[in-house]
C-alpha positions as CSV (number, residue, x, y, z in Angstrom):
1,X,-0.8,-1.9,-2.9
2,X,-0.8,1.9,-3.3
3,X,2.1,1.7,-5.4
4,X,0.4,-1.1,-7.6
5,X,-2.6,1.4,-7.6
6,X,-0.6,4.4,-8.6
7,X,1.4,2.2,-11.3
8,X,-2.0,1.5,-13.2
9,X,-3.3,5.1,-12.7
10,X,0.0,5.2,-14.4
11,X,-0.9,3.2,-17.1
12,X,-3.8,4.4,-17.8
13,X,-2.6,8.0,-17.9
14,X,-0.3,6.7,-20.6
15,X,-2.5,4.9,-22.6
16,X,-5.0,7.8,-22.6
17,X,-1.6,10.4,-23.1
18,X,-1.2,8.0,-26.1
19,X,-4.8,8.9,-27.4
20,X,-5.1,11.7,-27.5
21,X,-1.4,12.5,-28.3
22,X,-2.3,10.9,-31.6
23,X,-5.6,13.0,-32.0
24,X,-3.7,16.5,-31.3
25,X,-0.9,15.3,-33.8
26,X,-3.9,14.3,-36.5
27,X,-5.4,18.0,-35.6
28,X,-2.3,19.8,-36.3
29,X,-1.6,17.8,-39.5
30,X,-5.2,18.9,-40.5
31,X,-5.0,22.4,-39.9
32,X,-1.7,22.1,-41.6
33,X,-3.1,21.2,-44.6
34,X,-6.0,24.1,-44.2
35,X,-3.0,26.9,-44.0
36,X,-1.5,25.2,-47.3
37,X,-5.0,24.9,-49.2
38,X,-5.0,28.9,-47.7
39,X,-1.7,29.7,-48.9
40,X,-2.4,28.2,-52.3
41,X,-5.5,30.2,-53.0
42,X,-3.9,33.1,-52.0
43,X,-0.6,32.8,-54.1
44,X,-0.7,30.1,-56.2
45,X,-1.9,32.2,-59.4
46,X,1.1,34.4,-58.9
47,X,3.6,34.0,-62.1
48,X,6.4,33.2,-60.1
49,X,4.4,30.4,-58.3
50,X,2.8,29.0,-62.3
51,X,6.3,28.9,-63.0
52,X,7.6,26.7,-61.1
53,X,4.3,24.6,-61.0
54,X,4.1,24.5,-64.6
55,X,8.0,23.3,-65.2
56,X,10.8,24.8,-67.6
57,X,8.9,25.4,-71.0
58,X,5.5,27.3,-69.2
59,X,7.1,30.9,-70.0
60,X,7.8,30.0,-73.4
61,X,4.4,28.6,-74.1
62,X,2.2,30.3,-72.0
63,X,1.3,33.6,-71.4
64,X,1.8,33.7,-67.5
65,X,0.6,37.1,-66.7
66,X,-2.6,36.6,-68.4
67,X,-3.3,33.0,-66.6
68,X,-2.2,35.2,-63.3
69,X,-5.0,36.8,-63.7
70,X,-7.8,34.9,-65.0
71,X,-6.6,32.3,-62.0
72,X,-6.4,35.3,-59.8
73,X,-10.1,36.3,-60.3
74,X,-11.3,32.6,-58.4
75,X,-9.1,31.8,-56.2
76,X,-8.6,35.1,-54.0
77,X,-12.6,34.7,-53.3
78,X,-11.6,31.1,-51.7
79,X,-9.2,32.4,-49.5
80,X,-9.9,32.4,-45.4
81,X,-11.2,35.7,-43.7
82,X,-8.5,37.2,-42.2
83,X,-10.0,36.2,-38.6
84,X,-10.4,32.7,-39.3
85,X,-6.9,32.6,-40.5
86,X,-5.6,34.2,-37.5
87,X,-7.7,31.9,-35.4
88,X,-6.2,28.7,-37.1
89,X,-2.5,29.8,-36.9
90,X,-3.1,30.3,-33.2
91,X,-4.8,26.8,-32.4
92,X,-1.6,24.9,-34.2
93,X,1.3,26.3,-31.7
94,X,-1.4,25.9,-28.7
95,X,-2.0,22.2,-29.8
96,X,1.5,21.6,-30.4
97,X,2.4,22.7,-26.4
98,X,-0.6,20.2,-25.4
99,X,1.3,17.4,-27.3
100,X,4.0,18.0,-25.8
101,X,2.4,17.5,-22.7
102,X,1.3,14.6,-22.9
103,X,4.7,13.4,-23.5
104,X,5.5,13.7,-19.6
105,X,4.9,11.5,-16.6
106,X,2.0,11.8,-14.5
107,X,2.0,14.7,-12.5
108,X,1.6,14.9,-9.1
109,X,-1.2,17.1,-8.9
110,X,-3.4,14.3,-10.2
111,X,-3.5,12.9,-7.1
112,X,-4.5,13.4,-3.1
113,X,-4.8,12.2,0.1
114,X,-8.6,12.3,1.4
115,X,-6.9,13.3,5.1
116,X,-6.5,17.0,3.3
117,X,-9.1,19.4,3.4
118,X,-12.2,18.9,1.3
119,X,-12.0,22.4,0.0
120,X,-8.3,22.1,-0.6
121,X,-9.1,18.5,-2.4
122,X,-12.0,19.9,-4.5
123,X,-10.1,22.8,-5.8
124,X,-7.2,20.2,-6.7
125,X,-9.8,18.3,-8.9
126,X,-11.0,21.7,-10.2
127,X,-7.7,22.4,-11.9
128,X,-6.8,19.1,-12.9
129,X,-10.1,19.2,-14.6
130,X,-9.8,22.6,-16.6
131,X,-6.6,21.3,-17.9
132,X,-8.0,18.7,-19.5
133,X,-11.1,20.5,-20.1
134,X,-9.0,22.8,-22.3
135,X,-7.5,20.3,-24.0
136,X,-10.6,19.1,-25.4
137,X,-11.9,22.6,-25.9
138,X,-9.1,23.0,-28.3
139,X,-9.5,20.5,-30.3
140,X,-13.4,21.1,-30.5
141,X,-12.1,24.2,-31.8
142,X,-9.8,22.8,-34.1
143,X,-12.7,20.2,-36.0
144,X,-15.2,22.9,-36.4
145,X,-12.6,25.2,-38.2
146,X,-11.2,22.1,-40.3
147,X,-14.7,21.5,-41.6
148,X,-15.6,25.5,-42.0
149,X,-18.5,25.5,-39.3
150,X,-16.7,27.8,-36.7
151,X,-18.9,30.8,-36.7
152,X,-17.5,33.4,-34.7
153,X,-21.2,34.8,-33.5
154,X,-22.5,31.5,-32.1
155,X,-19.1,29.5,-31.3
156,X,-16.9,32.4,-29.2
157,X,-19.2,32.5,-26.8
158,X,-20.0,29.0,-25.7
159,X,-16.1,28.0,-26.0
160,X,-15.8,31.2,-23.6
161,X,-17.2,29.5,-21.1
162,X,-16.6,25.8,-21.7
163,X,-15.4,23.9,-18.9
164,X,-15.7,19.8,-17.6
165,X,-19.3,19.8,-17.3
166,X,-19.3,20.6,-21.1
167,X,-17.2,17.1,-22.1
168,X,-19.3,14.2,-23.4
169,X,-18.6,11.0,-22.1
170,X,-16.9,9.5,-24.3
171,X,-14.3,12.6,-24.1
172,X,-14.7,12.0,-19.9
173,X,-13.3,8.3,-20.4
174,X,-10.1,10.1,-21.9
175,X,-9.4,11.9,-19.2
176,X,-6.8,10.9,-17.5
177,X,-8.4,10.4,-13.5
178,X,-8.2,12.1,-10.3
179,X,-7.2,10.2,-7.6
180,X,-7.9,10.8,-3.5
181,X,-6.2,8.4,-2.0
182,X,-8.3,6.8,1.1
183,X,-6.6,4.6,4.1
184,X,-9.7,3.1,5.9
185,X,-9.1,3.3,9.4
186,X,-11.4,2.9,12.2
187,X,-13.1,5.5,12.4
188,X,-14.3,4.5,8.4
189,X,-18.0,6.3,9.3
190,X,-16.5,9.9,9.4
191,X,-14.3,8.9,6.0
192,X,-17.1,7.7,4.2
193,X,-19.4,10.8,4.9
194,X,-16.2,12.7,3.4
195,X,-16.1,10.8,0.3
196,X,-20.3,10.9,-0.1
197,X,-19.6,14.7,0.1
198,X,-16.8,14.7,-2.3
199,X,-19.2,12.5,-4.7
200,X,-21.9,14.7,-4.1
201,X,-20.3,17.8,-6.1
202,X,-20.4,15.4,-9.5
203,X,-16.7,16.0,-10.9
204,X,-15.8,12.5,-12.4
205,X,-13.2,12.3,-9.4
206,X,-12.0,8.6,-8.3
207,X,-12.0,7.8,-5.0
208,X,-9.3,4.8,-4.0
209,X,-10.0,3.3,-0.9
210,X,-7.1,0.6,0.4
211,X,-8.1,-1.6,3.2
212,X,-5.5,-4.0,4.5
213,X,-7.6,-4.9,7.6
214,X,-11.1,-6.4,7.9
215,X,-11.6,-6.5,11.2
216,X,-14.4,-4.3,12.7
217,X,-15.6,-2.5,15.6
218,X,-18.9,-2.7,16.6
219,X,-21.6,-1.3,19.7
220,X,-22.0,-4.4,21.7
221,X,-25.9,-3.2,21.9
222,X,-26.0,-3.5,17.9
223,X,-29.2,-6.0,16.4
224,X,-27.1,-8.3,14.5
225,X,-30.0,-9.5,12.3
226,X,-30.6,-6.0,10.8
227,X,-27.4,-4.2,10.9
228,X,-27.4,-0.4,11.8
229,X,-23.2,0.8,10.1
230,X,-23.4,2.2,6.9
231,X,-20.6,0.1,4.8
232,X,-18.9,1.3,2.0
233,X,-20.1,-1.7,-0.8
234,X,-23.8,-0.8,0.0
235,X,-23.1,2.9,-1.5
236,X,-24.8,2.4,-4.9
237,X,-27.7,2.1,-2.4
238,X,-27.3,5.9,-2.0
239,X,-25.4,7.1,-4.9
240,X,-27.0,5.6,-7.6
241,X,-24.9,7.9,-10.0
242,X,-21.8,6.9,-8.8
243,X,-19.3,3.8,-10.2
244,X,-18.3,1.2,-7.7
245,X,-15.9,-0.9,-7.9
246,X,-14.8,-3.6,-4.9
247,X,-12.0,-6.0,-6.3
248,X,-8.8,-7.5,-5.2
249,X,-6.0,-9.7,-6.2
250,X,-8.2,-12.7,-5.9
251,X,-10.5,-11.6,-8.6
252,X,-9.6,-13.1,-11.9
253,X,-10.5,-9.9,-13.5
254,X,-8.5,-7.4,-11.0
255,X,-6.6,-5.7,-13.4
256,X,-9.3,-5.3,-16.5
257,X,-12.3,-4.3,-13.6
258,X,-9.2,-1.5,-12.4
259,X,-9.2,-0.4,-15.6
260,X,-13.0,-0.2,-16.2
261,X,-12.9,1.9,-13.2
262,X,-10.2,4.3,-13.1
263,X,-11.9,5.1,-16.9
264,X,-15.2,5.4,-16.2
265,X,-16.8,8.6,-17.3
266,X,-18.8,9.1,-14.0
267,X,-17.8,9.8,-10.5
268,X,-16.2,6.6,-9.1
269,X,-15.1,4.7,-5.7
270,X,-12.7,1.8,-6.1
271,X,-12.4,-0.5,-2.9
272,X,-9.5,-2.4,-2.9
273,X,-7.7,-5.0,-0.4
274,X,-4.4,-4.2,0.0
275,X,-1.0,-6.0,1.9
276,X,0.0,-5.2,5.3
277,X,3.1,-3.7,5.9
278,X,5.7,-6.3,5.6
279,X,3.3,-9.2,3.8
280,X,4.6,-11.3,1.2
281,X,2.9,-11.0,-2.1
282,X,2.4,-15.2,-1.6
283,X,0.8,-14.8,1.7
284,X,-0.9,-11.8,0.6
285,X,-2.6,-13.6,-2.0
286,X,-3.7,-16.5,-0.2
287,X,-5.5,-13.9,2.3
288,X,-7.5,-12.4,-0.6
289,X,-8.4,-15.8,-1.9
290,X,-10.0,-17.1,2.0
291,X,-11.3,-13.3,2.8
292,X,-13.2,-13.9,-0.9
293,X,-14.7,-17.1,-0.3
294,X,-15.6,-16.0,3.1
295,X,-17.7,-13.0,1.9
296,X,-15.1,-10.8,3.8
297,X,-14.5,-8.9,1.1
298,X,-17.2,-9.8,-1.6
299,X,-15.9,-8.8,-5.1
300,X,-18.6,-6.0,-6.7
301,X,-18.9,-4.1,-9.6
302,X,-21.8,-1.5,-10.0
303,X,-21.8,0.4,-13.3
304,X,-24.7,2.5,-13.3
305,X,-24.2,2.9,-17.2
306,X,-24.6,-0.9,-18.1
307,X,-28.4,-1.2,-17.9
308,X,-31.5,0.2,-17.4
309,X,-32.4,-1.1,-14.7
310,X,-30.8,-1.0,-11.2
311,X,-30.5,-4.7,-10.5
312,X,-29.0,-5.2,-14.2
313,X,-25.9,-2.9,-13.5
314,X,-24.6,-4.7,-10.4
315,X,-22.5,-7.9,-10.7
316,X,-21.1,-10.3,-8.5
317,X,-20.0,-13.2,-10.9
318,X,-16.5,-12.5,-9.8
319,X,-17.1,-14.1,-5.9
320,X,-16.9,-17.7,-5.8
321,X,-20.4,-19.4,-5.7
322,X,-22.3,-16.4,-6.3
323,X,-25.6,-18.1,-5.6
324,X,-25.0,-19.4,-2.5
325,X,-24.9,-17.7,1.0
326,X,-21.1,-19.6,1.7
327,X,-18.8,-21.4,-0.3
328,X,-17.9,-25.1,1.4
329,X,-14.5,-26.3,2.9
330,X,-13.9,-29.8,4.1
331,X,-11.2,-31.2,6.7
332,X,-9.9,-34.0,6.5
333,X,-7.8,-35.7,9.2
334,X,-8.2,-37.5,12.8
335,X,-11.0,-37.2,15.7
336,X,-10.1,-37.3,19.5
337,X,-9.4,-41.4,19.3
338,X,-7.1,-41.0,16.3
339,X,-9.8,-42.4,13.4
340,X,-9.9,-40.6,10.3
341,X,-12.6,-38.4,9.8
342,X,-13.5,-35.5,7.0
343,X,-15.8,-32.2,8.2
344,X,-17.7,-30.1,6.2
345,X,-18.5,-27.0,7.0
346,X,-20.0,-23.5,5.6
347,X,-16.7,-21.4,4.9
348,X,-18.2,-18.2,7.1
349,X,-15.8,-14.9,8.2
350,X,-15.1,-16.7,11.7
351,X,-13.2,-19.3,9.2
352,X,-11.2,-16.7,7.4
353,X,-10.8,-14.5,11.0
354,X,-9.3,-17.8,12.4
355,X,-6.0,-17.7,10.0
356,X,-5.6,-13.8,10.8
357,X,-3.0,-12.9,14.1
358,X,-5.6,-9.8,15.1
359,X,-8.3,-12.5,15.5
360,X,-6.0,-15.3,18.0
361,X,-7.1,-14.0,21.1
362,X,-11.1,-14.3,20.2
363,X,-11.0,-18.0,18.9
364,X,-10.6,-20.0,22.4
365,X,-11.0,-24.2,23.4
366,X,-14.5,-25.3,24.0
367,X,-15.8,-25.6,28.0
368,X,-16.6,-29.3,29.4
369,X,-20.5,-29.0,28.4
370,X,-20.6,-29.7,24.8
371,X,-24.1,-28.8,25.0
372,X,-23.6,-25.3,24.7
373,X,-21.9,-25.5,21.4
374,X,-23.5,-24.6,17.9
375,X,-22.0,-24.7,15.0
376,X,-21.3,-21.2,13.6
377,X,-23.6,-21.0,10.8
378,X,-26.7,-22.8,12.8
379,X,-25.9,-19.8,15.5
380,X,-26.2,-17.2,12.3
381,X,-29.7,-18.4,11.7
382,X,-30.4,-17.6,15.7
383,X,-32.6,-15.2,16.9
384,X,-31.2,-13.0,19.8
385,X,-33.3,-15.1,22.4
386,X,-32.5,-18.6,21.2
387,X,-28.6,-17.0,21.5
388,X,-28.9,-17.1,24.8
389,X,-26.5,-19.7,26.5
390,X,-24.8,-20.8,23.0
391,X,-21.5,-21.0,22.1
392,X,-20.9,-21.0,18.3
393,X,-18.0,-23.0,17.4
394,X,-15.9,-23.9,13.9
395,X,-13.8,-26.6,13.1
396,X,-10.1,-26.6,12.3
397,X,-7.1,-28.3,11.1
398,X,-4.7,-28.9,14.3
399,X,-1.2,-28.7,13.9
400,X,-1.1,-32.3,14.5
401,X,-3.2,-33.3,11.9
402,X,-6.6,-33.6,14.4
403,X,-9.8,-31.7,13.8
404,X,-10.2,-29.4,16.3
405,X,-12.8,-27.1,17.4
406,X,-12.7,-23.5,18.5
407,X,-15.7,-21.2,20.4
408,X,-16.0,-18.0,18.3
409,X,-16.0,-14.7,20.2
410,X,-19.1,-12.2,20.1
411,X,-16.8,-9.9,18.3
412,X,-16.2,-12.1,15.3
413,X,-19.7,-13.9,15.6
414,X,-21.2,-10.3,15.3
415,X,-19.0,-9.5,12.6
416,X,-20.1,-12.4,10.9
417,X,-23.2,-11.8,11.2
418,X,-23.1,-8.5,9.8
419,X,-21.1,-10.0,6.9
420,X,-23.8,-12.3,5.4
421,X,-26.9,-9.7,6.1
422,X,-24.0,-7.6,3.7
423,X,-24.2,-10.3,1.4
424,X,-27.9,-11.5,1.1
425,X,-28.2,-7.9,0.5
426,X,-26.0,-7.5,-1.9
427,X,-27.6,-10.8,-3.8
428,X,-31.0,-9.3,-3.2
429,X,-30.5,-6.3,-5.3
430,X,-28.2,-8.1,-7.9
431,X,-31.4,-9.8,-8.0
432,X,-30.0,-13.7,-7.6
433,X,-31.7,-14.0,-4.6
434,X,-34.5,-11.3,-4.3
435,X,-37.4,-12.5,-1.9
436,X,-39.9,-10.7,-4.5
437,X,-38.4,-12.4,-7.3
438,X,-39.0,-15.9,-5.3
439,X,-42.3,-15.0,-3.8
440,X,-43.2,-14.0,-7.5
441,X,-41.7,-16.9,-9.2
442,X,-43.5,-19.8,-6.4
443,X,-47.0,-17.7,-7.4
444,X,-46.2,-18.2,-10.9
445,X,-45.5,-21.6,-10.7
446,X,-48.2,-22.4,-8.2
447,X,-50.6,-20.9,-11.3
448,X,-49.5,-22.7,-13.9
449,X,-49.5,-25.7,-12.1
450,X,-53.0,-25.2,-11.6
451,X,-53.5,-24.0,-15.3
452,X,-51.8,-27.6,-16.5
453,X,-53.7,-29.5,-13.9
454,X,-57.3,-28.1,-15.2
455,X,-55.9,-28.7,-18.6
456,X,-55.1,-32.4,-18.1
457,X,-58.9,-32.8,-16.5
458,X,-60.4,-31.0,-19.0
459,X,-58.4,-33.4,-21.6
460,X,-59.2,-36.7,-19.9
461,X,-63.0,-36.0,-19.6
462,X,-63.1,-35.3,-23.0
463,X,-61.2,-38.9,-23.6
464,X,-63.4,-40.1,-21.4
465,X,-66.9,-39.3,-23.1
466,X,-65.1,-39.9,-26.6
467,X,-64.5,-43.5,-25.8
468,X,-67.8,-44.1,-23.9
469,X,-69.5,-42.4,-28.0
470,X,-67.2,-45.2,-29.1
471,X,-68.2,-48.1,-27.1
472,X,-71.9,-47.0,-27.6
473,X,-71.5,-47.2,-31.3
474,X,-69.4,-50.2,-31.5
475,X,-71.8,-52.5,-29.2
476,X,-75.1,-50.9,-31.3
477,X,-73.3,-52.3,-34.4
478,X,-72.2,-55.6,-32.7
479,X,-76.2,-56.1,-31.7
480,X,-77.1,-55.8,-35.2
481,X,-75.0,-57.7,-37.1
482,X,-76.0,-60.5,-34.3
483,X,-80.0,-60.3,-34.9
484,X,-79.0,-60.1,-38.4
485,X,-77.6,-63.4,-38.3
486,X,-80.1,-65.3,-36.5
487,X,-82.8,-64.1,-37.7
488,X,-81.7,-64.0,-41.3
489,X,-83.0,-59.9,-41.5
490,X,-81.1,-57.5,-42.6
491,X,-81.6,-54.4,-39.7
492,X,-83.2,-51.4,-41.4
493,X,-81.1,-48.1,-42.3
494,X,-78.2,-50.7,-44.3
495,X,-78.2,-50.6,-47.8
C-alpha cells in the first residue's frame, strides 16, 4: 500500500508539475513579448529598422532620416528603466531552470519516515517548502512586471523576505506535498503525539499513516463505556485546523478522497488501511469491505474548509449505513438437529475479528450453561455490573454448513466496545445522531403538537357555537312560519 500511496503522491506531483509547468512557460512567453515591445521602442525608429519595416520602395519615397527622428522623439520615452529591464531579463533564464524542473520525477527529498528525528523531519519540510515557495515568488514577480506594477521601493522588500507562509491557498493546493510516512505500530500513543507536534508547527505537511493491523492493546482496568486512548480519527477533535482523511480500498471514492487530501492547502493526516505482507489484493479487498461494515475502520473525511460550522465539515457518507450504529448480516444454513435456519445479527468488530488469524485464539466453543451466553451487541449495551458472569457470544457459518456459535474474549469484547463509543462519537459530531439535536428535535415536536392540538380545540369550539347560532336561527324561523299558518298571521318584522 505504500507503494500505491507513493504512486498517487506521484501522480499528483505530476499533475501539479503539469500546472504550473504551463504557467512558467505562459510567464516566459509574456515577458518575452515585454523585451520585444522594449526592443521595438528602443530601435524600431532607427532607419535601418523603417527599412526593412516599410519594404523595398520606403527609401525612395520617404525621407527615412527625418521619420527617424520624429518616431525617435516618442518612442525612446516608452522604453523600460534600465533596472526594470535588467530585472525582466533575469526572471526569464531563472523561470526557464524552474521549468525545467518540473520536468523530472519526484524527488526523494519530498518524502520521510516519521521514525527520523522531528528536527531532522521539520527541516526536510522547510526546504522542500522554500523551493516551491520560490517558485511562486518568481512568478509573482514576473505578473507584477508584465502589467508595470513592480515598484522597486515597496515590492524588493517584501519578495526579500517571502517564504511559504506568504502563498495563498489556492497557490498551497499547487504545491506538490510533503509526505512523512507513518507505520502504526503498538505503541501508536507515542506516534501520534509526534505527528500532533509536527501538525502543531502549521507547514501544510501530509502525514500518511498505513495500518495493516487493527487489533489493539488495551489496560484490562480500562471503563469500556467511556473510553480513556486517544485514537487517531478523533483528531479533528483537537486539531480543528488540520485535514483528515480516513479511507481505504473499500471506499468507493478512495482514489478522488486521496486526491482531495494529498492537495489540500492545510496541514493534513491521511489514515489509510493497508495489505499485510504477503496478502492478495482479492483477499485484501474483501478485509476492507468486512473491517468497513464493522466500524473497524470507519471511512471519514474532515475538511475544515467545507463549512462553517464544525459538524458541516465532517462526512461519513462513505461507511455503509451511516445512520445506524451496525450494518446487518444474516446466516443462513442448519441448527444442531440439521433444520434449516437463517440468523440475523448486528455485524459488530467481534464479527470482522472472527475472519482475522491474530484473533483465532480469542473466539473459543460455548461452556454447557447456555445461560451465561449474551449475544454480543446485548453485552455492548451492558453496564460493568450486569457484565458480571456473561459470556458474549456471535454466530457463524461452520465449515459444514451449521450455524455455530463462538464466546468472544474480553480482549475483542473490549475492543469492540471501544469501537462503537468511536463511532456514536464520530456520528454525534457529524451531527446524524447528536443527543442535543434529538433532545432538541422531541421538544420541538412535543410543542407543536401541543400548538396543533390547541389549534384543533380552538377550531372545533368555534364550529361548535357556529352551528348551535345556526340551529337557534333555523328553529326561530321554523316556529314562525308554523304560527303563521295556523293562525293565518303573518309574525311581525316580515315584509
Amino acid at each position: 500500500m505504500k507503494k500505491q500511496i507513493l504512486q498517487r503522491v506521484e501522480d499528483v506531483w505530476r499533475h501539479h508539475c503539469d500546472t504550473l509547468g504551463d504557467a512558467l512557460a505562459e510567464t516566459i512567453s509574456e515577458l518575452k513579448n515585454v523585451l520585444r515591445l522594449d526592443e521595438y521602442h528602443r530601435h524600431g525608429h532607427d532607419p535601418e529598422q523603417l527599412e526593412r519595416a516599410l519594404g523595398p520602395l520606403a527609401a525612395t519615397n520617404l525621407d527615412l532620416g527625418s521619420l527617424s527622428r520624429v518616431l525617435g522623439e516618442s518612442t525612446h520615452s516608452r522604453a523600460m528603466a534600465p533596472e526594470r529591464l535588467k530585472r525582466v531579463q533575469e526572471l526569464i533564464p531563472t523561470l526557464e531552470e524552474m521549468k525545467e524542473a518540473c520536468s523530472t520525477a519526484l524527488p526523494d527529498s519530498a518524502s520521510v519516515d516519521l521514525e527520523k528525528d522531528e528536527i531532522e523531519i521539520r527541516e526536510h519540510a522547510e526546504q522542500h517548502l522554500t523551493r516551491l515557495a520560490r517558485v511562486f515568488r518568481t512568478l509573482r514577480m514576473s505578473q507584477l512586471e508584465i502589467r508595470s506594477k513592480y515598484e522597486s521601493e515597496t515590492h524588493d522588500a517584501i519578495f526579500a523576505d517571502f517564504n511559504w507562509r506568504q502563498l495563498a491557498p489556492v497557490e498551497l493546493r499547487l504545491c506538490p506535498p510533503f509526505l512523512v510516512m507513518a507505520r502504526l505500530d503498538d505503541d501508536r500513543g507515542a506516534q501520534l503525539r509526534k505527528m500532533m507536534s509536527l501538525l502543531e508547527s502549521g507547514m501544510p505537511i501530509k502525514i500518511v499513516s498505513l495500518r495493516s493491523s487493527l487489533r489493539e492493546v488495551y489496560s484490562s482496568a480500562l471503563d469500556t463505556n467511556v473510553p480513556a486512548k486517544m485514537t487517531i480519527e478523533t483528531l479533528p477533535l483537537a486539531m480543528r485546523g488540520v485535514y483528515f482523511l480516513q479511507t481505504c480500498v473499500a471506499a468507493p471514492d478512495f482514489q478522488e478522497r486521496l486526491f482531495e487530501g494529498l492537495t489540500a492547502p492545510r496541514p493534513g493526516v491521511i489514515s489509510v488501511l493497508c495489505q499485510r505482507n504477503g496478502e492478495e489484493q482479492t483477499a485484501f479487498q474483501r478485509r476492507a469491505e468486512r473491517a468497513v461494515r464493522a466500524r473497524a475502520f470507519p471511512i471519514c473525511v474532515y475538511d475544515p474548509d467545507g463549512a462553517n460550522g464544525f459538524v458541516m465539515c465532517i462526512d461519513l457518507s462513505s461507511n455503509p449505513s451511516p445512520n445506524t450504529l451496525w450494518t446487518s448480516e444474516t446466516l443462513s444454513g442448519q441448527d444442531a438437529q440439521g433444520h434449516a435456519v437463517q440468523v440475523e445479527e448486528p455485524f459488530t468488530f467481534a464479527h470482522f475479528a472472527a475472519s482475522e488469524p491474530e484473533f483465532a485464539a480469542e473466539l473459543t466453543d460455548p461452556p454447557a450453561i447456555p445461560d451465561q451466553l449474551i449475544p454480543m451487541n446485548d453485552y455492548l449495551g451492558f453496564s460493568r455490573r450486569q457484565r458480571v458472569g456473561k459470556l458474549p457470544f456471535i454466530s457463524l457459518a461452520g465449515k459444514d454448513g451449521s450455524i455455530v456459535r463462538k464466546v468472544v474474549s474480553p480482549a475483542i469484547a473490549l475492543q469492540c466496545s471501544e469501537r462503537l463509543h468511536l463511532w456514536r462519537t464520530l456520528q454525534e459530531i457529524a451531527g446524524i445522531d447528536n443527543p442535543y439535536v434529538n433532545t432538541s428535535r422531541t421538544s420541538l415536536e412535543k410543542e407543536l403538537g401541543a400548538q396543533q392540538e390547541a389549534q384543533l380545540e380552538t377550531l372545533r369550539q368555534e364550529m361548535e357555537q357556529s352551528a348551535a347560532r345556526r340551529e337557534q336561527v333555523a328553529t326561530t324561523a321554523a316556529i314562525r312560519k308554523l304560527v303563521a299558518h295556523l293562525t293565518g298571521i303573518e309574525p311581525p318584522g316580515r315584509s
